[in-house]
C-alpha positions, 0 to 999 in steps of 0.5 A: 509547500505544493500538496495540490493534486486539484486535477490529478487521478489517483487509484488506490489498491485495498482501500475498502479499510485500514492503511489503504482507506486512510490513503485514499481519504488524504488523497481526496482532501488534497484534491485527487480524484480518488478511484478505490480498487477492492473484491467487495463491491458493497464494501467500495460503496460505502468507502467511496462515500467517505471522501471529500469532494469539497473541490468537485471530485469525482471518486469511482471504484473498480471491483478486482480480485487480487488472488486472480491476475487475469481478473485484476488484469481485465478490471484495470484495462476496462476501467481505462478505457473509460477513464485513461488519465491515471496519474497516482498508483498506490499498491496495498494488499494485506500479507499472507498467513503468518509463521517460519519460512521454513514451514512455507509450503511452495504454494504460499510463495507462489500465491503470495508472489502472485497477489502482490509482485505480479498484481503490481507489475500489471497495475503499472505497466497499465497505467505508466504510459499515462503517466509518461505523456502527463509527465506527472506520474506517482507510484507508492507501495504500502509494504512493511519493515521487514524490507529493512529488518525481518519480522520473527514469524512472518517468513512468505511476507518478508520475502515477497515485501522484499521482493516488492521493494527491489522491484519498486527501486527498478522502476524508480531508475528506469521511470525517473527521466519521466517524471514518475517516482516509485517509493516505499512506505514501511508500515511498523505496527499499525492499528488494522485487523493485519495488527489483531491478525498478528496479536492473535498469533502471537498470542496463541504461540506464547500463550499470554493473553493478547493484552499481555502481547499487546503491551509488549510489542508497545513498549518496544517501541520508541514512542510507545504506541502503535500507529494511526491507519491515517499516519501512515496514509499521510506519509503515503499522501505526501509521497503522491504530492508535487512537493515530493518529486525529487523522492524516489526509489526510498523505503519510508519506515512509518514505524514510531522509530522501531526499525532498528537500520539506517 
């Protein structure tokens, strides 16, 4: 199986922790040259540190604001003017505050449609012409579940995720003759501070301790657990990889079997 990415570009979206981390240090180990996109100049620092370079590569970082689409805008346009050669985007931003859509304020789509959607579409319209000249080119979206089954209390997410997902499937039609594939990973409940966001929530709402939550949400689950940042990253990885280029256009759920859908 070809997992080699020896020479190959990757920018990876939130990756200061969590899923976005984890993606970023499978792709390094599978020989990508890693380039770490976040707000926290100090906290891309010490991320860059953590990947491997046993193979020579070179990791950078770029400093961007995702509440700012002009800022992600001019960060993504002077870093390509160093380093045009982008072969791998991974688009990962963490969700809005929780709650029922039918409370959203219209500000929380726009903001969040902003953050997301829009960041994405400046992201790949920057680097796909790229991709289209190496022939090679990969985009993978870390979104969530809720794509295939909506998540009780999470209204501005599941929309704007399913948003995100439509959009995804677009460009996988429209990339393909290229050789760029666009997918989806679908994270289920994942050990991050999204995770401790949404315990917290919940357990304030039901007013059970967040152990109590905690235990619940788990025994829903068919392998009893939540997920590992580094299980998801791995689906992630593999989706960047040459082995993987006949998949395109898929949400993947990384989810323990808990999606109840097809």
């Amino acid at each position: 199986m070809n997992l080699d990415l020896t020479g190959k570009t990757a920018i990876v979206c939130g990756s200061t922790q969590g899923i976005g981390l984890a993606s970023a240090v499978e792709l390094a180990l599978m020989g990508a040259n890693v380039t770490l996109m976040a707000r926290n100049e100090e906290s891309l620092r010490q991320a860059v540190e953590t990947l491997d370079t046993s193979l020579n590569q070179l990791h950078r970082y770029i400093v961007a604001d995702f509440s700012d689409n002009e800022n992600v805008k001019h960060a993504i346009d002077d870093y390509l003017r160093l380093c045009p050669d982008v072969h791998i985007l991974v688009n990962n931003t963490g969700g809005p505050a929780g709650g029922p859509v039918i409370e959203a304020e219209t500000e929380q789509f726009i903001k969040t449609f902003q953050m997301h959607l829009v960041n994405y579409q400046i992201l790949a319209q920057a680097v796909v012409p790229a991709m289209k000249k190496a022939g090679f080119g990969r985009i993978v979206n870390i979104i969530s579940t809720s794509v295939k089954q909506p998540i009780v209390g999470l209204g501005v997410s599941n929309t704007i995720r399913g948003a995100v997902a439509s959009w995804s499937k677009t460009l996988s039609l429209e990339l393909g003759p290229f050789g760029i594939t666009s997918n989806n990973v679908l994270p289920g409940f994942t050990k991050t501070s999204r995770l401790n966001a949404v315990l917290d929530m919940r357990s304030q709402t039901q007013g059970k301790s967040v152990q109590e939550v905690s235990d619940q949400m788990e025994a829903t689950i068919p392998i009893r657990r939540f997920s590992e940042a580094e299980e998801v990253g791995a689906a992630v990885a593999f989706l960047c990889s040459p082995a993987a280029g006949s998949i395109s256009g898929v949400n993947l759920p990384v989810d323990g079997g808990k999606t109840e859908s097809m």
